[in-house]
C-alpha positions as CSV (number, residue, x, y, z in Angstrom):
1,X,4.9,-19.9,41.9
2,X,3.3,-19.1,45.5
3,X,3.9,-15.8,46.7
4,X,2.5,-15.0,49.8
5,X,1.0,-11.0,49.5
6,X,-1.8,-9.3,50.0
7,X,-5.2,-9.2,47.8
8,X,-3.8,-6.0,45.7
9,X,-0.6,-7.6,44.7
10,X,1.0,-9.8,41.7
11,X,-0.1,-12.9,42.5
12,X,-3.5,-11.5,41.1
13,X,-2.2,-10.1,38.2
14,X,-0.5,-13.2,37.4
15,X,-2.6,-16.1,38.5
16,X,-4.1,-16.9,35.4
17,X,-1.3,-17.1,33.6
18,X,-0.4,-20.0,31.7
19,X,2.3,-22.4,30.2
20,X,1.7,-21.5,26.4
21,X,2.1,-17.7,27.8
22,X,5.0,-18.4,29.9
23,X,6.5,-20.0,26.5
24,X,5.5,-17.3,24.0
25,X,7.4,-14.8,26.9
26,X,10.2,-16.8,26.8
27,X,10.4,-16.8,23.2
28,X,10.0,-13.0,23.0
29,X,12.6,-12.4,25.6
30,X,15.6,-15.0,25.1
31,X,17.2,-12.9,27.9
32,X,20.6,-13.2,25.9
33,X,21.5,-9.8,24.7
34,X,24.9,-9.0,25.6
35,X,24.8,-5.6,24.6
36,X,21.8,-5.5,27.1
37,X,24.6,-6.7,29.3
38,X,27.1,-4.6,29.1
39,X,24.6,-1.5,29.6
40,X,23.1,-3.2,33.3
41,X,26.4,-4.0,34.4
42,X,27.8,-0.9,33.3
43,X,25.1,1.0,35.5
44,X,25.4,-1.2,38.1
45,X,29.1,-1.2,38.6
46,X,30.4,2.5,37.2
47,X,27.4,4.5,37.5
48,X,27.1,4.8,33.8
49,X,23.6,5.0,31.8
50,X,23.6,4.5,28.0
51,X,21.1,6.3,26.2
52,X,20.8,6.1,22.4
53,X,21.9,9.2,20.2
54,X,23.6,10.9,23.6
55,X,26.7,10.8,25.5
56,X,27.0,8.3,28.3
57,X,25.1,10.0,31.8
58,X,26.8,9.5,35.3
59,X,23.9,8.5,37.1
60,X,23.3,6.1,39.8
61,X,19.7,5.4,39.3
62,X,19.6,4.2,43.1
63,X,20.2,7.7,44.4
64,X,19.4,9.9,41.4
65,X,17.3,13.0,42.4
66,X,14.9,12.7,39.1
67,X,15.1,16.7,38.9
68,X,15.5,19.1,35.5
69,X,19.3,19.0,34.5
70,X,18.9,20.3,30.8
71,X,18.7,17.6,29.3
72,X,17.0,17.3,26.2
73,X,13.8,15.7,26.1
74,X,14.4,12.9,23.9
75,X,16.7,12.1,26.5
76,X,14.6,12.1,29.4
77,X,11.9,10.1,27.9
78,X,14.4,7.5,27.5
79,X,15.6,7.7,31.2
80,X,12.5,7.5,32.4
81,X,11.4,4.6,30.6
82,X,13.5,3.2,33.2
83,X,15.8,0.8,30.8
84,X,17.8,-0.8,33.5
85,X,14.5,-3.0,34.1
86,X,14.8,-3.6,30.4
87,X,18.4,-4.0,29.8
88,X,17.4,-6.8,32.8
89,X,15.0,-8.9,31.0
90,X,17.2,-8.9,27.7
91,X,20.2,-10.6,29.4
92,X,19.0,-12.6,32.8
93,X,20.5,-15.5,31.3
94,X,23.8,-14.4,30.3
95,X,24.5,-14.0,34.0
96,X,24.7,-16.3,36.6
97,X,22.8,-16.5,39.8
98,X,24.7,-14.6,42.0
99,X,24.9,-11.4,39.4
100,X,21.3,-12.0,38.5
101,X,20.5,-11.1,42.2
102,X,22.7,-8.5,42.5
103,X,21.4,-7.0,39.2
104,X,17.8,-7.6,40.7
105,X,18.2,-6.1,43.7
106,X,19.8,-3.3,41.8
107,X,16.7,-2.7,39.8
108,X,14.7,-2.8,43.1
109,X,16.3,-0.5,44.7
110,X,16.1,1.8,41.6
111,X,12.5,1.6,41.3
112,X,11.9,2.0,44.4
113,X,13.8,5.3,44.7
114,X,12.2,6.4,41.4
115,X,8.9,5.1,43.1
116,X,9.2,7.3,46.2
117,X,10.4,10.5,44.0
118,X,7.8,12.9,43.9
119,X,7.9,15.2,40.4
120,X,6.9,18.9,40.8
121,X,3.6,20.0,39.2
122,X,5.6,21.5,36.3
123,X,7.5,18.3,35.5
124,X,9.9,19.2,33.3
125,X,11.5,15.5,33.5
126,X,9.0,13.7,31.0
127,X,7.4,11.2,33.9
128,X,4.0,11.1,32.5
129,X,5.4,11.2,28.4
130,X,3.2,9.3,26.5
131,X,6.1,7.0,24.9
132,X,8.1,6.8,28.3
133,X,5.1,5.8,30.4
134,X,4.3,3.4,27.6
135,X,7.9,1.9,27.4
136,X,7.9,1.7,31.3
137,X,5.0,0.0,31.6
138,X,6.2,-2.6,29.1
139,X,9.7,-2.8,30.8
140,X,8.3,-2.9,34.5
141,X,5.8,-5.7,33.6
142,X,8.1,-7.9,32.0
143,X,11.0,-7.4,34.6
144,X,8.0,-8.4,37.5
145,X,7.2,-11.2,34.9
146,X,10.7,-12.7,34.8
147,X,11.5,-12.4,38.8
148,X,7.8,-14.5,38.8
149,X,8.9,-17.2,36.8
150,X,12.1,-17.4,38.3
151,X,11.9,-18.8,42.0
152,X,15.3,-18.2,42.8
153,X,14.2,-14.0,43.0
154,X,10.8,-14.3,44.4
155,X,12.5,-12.4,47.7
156,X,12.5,-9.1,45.3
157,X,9.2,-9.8,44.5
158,X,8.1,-9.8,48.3
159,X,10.1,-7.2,49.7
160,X,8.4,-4.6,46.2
161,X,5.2,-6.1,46.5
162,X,3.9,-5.5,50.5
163,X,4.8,-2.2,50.6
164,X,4.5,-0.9,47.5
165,X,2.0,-2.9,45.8
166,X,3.0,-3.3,42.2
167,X,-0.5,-4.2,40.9
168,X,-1.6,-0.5,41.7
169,X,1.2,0.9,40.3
170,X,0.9,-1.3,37.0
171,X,-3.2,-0.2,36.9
172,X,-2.2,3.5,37.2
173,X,0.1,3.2,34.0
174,X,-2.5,1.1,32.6
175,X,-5.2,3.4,33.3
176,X,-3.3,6.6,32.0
177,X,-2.1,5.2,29.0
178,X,-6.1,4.2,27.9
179,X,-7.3,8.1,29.2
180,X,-8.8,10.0,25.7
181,X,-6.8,12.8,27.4
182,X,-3.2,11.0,26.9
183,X,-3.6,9.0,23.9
184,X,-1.9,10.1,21.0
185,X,-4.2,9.0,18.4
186,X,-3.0,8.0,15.1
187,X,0.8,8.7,15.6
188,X,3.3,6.0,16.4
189,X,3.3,7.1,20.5
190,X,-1.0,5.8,20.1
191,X,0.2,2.8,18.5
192,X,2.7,2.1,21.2
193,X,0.8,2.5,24.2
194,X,-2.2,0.4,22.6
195,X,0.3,-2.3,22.3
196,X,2.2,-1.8,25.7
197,X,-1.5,-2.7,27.8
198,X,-2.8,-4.8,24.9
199,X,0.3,-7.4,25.5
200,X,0.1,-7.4,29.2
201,X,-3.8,-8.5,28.6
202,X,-2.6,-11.0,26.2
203,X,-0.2,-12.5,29.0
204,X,-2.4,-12.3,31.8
205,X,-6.0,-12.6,31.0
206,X,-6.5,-10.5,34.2
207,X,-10.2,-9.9,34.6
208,X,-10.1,-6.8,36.7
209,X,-8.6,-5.1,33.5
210,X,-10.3,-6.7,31.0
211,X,-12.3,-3.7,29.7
212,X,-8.6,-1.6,29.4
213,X,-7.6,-4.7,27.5
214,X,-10.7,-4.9,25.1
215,X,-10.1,-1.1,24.7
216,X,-6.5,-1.1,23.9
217,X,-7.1,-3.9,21.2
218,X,-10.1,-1.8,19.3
219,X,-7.0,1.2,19.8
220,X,-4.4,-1.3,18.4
221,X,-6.2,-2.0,15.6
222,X,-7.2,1.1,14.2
223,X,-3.5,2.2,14.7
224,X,-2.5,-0.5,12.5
225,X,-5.2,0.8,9.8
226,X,-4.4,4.1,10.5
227,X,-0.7,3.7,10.1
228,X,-0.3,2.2,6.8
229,X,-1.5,3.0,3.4
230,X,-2.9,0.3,1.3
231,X,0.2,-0.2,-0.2
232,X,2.1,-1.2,3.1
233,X,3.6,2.7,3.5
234,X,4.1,3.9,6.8
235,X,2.4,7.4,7.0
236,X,5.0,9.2,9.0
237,X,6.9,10.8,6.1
238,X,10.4,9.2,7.2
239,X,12.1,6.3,5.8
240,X,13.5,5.5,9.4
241,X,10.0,5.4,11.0
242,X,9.1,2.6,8.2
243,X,11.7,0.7,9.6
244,X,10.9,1.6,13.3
245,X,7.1,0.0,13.0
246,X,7.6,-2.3,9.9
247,X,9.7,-4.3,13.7
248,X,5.9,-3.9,15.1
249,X,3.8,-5.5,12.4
250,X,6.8,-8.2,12.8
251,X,6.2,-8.2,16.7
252,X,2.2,-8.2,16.1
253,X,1.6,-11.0,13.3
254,X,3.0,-13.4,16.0
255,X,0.7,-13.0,18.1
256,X,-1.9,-15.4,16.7
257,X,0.0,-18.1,18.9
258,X,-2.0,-16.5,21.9
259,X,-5.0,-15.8,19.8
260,X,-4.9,-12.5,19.3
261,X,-6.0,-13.1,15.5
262,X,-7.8,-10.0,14.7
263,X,-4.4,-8.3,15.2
264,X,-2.0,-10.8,13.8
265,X,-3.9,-11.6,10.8
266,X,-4.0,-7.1,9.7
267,X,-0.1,-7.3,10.4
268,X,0.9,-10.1,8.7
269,X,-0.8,-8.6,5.3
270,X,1.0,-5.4,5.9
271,X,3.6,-6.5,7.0
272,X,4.4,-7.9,3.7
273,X,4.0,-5.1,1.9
274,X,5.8,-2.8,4.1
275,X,8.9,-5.2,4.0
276,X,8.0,-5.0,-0.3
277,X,8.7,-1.1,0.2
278,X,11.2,-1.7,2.3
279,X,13.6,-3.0,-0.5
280,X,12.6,-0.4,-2.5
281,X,13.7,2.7,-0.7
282,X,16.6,1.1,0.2
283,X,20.3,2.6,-1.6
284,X,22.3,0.4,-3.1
285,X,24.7,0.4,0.3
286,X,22.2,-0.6,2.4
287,X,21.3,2.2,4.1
288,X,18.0,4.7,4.5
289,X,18.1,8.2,2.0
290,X,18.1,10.4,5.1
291,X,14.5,11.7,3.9
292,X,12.5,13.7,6.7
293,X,13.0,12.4,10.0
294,X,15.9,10.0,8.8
295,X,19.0,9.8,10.4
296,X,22.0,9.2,8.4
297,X,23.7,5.9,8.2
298,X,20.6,3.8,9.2
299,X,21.7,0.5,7.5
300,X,18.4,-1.8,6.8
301,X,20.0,-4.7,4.4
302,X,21.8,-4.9,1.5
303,X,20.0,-6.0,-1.5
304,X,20.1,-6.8,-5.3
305,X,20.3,-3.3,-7.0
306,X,18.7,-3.8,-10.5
307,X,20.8,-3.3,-13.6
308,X,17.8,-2.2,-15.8
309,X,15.9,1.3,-15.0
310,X,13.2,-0.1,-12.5
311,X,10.2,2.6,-11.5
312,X,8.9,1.1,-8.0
313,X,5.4,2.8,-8.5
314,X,3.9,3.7,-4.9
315,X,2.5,6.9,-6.0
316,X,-0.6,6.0,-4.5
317,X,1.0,6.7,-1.0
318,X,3.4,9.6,-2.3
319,X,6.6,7.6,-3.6
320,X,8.2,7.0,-6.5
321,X,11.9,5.7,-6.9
322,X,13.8,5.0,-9.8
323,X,16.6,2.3,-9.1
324,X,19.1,1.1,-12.0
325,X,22.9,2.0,-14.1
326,X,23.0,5.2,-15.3
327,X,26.3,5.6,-17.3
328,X,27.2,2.3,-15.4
329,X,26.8,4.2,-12.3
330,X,24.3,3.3,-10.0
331,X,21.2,5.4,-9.6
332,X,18.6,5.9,-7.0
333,X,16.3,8.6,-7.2
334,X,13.1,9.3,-5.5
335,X,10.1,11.7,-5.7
336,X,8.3,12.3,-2.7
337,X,5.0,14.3,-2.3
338,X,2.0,13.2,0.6
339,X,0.4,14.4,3.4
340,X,-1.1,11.8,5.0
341,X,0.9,12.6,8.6
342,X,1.8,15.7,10.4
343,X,4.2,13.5,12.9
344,X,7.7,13.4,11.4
345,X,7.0,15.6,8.9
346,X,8.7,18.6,6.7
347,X,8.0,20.7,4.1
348,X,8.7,18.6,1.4
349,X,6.1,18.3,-0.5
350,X,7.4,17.4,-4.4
351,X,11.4,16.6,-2.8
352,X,13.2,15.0,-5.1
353,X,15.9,12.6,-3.7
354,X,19.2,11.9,-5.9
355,X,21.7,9.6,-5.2
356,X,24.3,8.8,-8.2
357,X,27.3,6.2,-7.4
358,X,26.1,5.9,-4.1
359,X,26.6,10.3,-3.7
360,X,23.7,11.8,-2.6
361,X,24.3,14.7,-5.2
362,X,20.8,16.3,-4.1
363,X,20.0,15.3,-0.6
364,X,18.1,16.7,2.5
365,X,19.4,18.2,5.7
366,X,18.2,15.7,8.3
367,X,16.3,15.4,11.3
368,X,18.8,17.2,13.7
369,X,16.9,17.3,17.0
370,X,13.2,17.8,18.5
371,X,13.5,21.0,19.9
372,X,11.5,22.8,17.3
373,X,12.2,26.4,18.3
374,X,15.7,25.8,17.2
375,X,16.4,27.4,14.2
376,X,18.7,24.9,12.7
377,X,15.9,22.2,13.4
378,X,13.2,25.3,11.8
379,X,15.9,25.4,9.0
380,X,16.2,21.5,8.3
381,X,12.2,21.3,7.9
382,X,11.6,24.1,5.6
383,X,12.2,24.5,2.2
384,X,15.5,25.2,2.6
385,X,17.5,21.6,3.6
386,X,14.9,20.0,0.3
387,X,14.9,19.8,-3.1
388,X,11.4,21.4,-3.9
389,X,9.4,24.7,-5.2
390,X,8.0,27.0,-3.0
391,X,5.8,30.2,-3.7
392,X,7.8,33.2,-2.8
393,X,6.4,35.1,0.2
394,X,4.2,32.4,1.2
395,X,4.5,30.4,4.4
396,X,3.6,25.8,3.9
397,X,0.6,24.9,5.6
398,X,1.2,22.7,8.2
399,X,-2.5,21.8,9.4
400,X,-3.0,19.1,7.0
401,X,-7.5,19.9,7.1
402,X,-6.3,24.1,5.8
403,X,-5.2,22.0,2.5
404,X,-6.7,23.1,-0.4
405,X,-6.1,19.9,-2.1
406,X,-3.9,16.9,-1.1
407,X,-0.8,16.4,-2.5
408,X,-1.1,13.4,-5.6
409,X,1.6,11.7,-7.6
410,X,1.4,9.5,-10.6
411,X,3.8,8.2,-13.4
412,X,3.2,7.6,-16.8
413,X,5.6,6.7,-19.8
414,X,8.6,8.5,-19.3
415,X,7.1,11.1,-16.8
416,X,7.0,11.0,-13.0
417,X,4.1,14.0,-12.1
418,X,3.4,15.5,-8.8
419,X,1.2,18.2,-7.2
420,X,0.9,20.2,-4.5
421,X,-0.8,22.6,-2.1
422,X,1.6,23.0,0.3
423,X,1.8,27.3,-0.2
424,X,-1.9,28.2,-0.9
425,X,-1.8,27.4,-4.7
426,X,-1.3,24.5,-6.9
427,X,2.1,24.0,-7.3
428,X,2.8,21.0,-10.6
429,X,5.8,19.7,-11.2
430,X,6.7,17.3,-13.7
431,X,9.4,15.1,-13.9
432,X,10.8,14.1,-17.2
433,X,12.8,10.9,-17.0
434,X,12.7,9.3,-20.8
435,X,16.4,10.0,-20.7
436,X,17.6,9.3,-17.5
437,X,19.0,6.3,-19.4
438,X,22.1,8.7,-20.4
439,X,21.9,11.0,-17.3
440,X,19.4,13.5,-18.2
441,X,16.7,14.6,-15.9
442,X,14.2,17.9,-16.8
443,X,11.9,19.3,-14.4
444,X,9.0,21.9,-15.0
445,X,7.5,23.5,-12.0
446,X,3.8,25.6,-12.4
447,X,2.1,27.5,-10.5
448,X,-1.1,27.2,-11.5
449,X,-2.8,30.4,-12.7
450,X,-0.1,32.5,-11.7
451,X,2.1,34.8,-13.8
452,X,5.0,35.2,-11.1
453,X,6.4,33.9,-7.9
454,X,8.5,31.0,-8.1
455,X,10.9,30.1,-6.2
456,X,13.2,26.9,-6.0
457,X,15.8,25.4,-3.9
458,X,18.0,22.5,-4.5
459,X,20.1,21.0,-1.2
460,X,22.9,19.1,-2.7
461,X,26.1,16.8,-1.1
462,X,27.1,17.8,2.3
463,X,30.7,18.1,0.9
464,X,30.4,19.2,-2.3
465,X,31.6,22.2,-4.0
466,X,29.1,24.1,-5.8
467,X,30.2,26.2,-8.8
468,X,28.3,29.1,-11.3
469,X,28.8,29.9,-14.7
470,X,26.8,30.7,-18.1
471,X,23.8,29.6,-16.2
472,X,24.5,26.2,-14.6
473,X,25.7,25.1,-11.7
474,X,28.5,22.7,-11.5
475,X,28.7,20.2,-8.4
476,X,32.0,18.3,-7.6
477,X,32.2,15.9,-5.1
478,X,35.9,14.8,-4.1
479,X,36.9,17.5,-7.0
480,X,35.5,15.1,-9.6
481,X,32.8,16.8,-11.2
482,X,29.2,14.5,-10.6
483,X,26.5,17.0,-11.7
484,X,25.3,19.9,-13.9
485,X,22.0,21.7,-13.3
486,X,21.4,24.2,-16.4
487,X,18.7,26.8,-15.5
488,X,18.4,29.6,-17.9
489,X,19.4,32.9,-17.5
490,X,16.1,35.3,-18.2
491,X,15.4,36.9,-15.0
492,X,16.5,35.0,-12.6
493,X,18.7,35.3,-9.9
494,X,20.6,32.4,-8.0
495,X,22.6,32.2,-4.7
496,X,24.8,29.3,-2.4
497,X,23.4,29.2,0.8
498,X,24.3,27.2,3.7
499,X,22.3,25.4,4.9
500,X,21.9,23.2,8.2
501,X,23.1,19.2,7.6
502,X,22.7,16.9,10.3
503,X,23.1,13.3,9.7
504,X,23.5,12.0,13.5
505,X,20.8,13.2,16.2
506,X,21.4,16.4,17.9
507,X,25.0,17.0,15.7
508,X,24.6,20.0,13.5
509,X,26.9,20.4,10.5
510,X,26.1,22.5,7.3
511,X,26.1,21.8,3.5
512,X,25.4,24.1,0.7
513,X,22.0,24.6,-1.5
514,X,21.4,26.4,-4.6
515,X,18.4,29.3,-4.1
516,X,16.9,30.2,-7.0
517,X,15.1,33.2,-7.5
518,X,12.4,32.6,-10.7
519,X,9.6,35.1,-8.9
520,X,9.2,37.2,-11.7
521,X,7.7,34.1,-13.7
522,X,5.2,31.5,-12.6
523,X,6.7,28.7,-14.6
524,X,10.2,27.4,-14.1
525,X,12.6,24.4,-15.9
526,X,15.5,23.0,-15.2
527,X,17.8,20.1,-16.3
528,X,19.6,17.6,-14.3
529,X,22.5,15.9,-16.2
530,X,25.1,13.2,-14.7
531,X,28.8,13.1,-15.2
């Protein structure tokens, strides 16, 4: 395509571009998303900006001021990803010519006015947000990419280009994104912004950046290493985020087809295994267990659920889960204990995860939002949304190095075994499942050398009804009894709290927990049986 511009300008970014690029693109983005549709025109036509996990914005991105407005900041990392240029590219060729110019013109004239904005020093709008800057740079180079290819649109191109010179602007995401100052190292947002200049290299071969693009590789490669445990687990304590980058190492083994081989050949081993783990914490409807940062409802696929009593042993990267018929119910429980991640993480440390005739009868309170000085969110990544031991009058550690061990997990016949660190001292619990077969579950909790201070919470069914007697706790579910928990009676105390519950983002609800006060003993059983 010849586009007449200036030195600085796209035709150098894209003049070595070539046909078995232009195809892998095309590949990548079909440009047939009608959702991605109905979002553009949606903007275009009603002032109307879709977000995911909010309410639908009344914003014309042509005129909008870009100032504070409350929102939260999940929110405006989204905005200002500027997803109109994305919602663009995924559905160019579900319109025809006319609306594609009017939809490009639109997304002109909205960069432009987001171009010409200028943020206060205490930007309180999430411009320069690692994953929004990342995301942007991905969406504005492949909307300049598509209006390239396409020579009906090479007007927009022109009228951005002269005045506004988009290779500048692409170099100074580039350039902040590859800053030691701004990269996230070893967290999902690192992984994403290695990949966001990385792919534009890979398309582009542009010299003048080639050392960002050489850097962002070596990144993107030690964020793939970094990410996974041998076993194909993603680090980042959440079954949702597993999902979120098993879609990378999906998006990165193909790209041995422009020779990026060092990269595609690490993700197509992983990805493998991630997809392996995958099945396995998957319950039997299809969906996530809305474990740490988890949102409820998040179908993945429905498989085979085993008849048998199957252990899926990754204790090596701080799972175990137990899928089969109980009582000719279906059974799915989980242990959880690893530190390997502060990112999505809560204290959960030996969690145990139930889930009997698809009713999570001991569950966890959800992510809720990312404002951690709310005390609902505080509430939902204590102790008190999980099903753990805790060390009464001691705070978890949070900086993974203060550990005084790590966390380890390991099964042997009939026993699942964890321990932990989490409150200063060794915490061990053990796990005896050599019944489970009729419903019976037993779990011992020690603190090692200590003659006192346990403590123990259980986070059960957001609807379920939670009643004391001789000892035990009965929990109904629909007023059909689904669970007894028998705990002795020397010494110990035991309350119904409730708790925070928040299975959609930002939507707070509550469900009720069992506290139970052992602190005058430093070892503690209970049983678990299923009705």
């Amino acid at each position: 395509m010849a586009v007449t511009t200036q030195n600085n300008s796209l035709k150098n970014v894209f003049k070595s571009v070539n046909d078995a690029q232009v195809s892998f693109f095309c590949r990548e983005n079909t440009g047939k998303n009608l959702e991605a549709k109905d979002n553009l025109l949606a903007a275009i036509n009603e002032g109307i900006v879709k977000t995911n996990s909010f309410e639908d914005a009344d914003i014309d991105f042509r005129t909008f001021d870009w100032a504070p407005s409350g929102q939260d900041r999940n929110w405006w990392w989204q905005v200002q990803a500027l997803p109109f240029l994305a919602w663009f590219v995924a559905c160019r060729k579900l319109l025809s010519a006319q609306e594609r110019k009017l939809a490009a013109k639109f997304c002109k004239d909205s960069l432009i006015n987001w171009i010409e904005i200028i943020p206060e020093d205490n930007d309180k709008t999430l411009r320069w947000h690692d994953h929004a800057t990342s995301y942007r740079l991905t969406n504005l180079f492949n909307w300049l990419f598509c209006l390239w290819l396409d020579d009906d649109l090479s007007e927009f191109v022109e009228e951005l280009d002269s005045p506004y010179l988009m290779e500048d602007i692409l170099k100074r995401h580039i350039a902040w994104l590859t800053e030691d100052e701004n990269y996230s190292k070893h967290t999902n947002h690192g992984l994403d912004q290695a990949t966001a200049v990385f792919i534009i290299g890979l398309y582009t071969n542009h010299s003048v950046w080639k050392s960002f693009f050489e850097l962002s590789e070596n990144r993107l490669i030690e964020e793939i290493e970094f990410a996974y445990t041998e076993e194909g687990v993603h680090k980042e304590n959440s079954p949702g985020y597993h999902i979120f980058m098993l879609r990378r190492l999906t998006r990165f083994s193909k790209l041995g087809k422009l020779h990026a081989n060092k990269v595609s050949e690490k993700a197509a081993l992983l990805e493998e295994r991630a997809t392996n783990f995958k099945e396995a914490l998957t319950l039997v409807d299809g969906t996530l267990p809305m474990v740490g940062d988890t949102r409820g409802g998040h179908f993945v696929e429905k498989y085979d659920f085993p008849r048998e009593l199957t252990v899926y042993d990754y204790s090596k990267s701080g799972y175990v889960i137990v899928k089969g018929k109980v009582l000719d119910k279906q059974l799915y429980l989980m242990v959880k204990n690893c530190f390997d991640s502060v990112y999505h993480r809560h204290d959960d440390d030996l969690h145990i995860y139930l889930s009997y005739d698809n009713i999570d009868l001991l569950s966890d309170g959800g992510l809720g939002a990312h404002n951690e000085k709310d005390p609902r969110r505080i509430s939902l990544r204590s102790n008190e949304c999980h099903n753990v031991p805790y060390i009464v009058g001691k705070k978890a550690t949070r900086n993974r190095k203060a550990l005084a061990g790590v966390p380890t997990l390991h099964v042997t016949e009939g026993f699942i075994v964890a321990e932990s660190f989490l409150y200063g001292q060794k915490i061990k619990r053990t796990i005896n499942i050599s019944q489970l077969a009729s419903g019976l579950i037993e779990i011992t909790d020690v603190i090692e050398g200590a003659e006192k201070g346990m403590m123990e919470n259980l986070f059960f069914h957001q609807f379920a009804n939670v009643s004391l007697e001789n000892s035990q706790a009965t929990i109904s579910v629909e007023e059909q009894q689904r669970m007894i928990i028998s705990y002795g009676s020397e010494n110990i105390k035991v309350a119904i709290k409730e708790r925070p519950f928040s299975k959609q983002y930002g939507v707070y609800e509550s469900a009720p927990s069992l506290e139970i006060d052992a602190s005058k003993h430093g070892r503690f059983s209970f049983c678990v049986r299923l009705i």
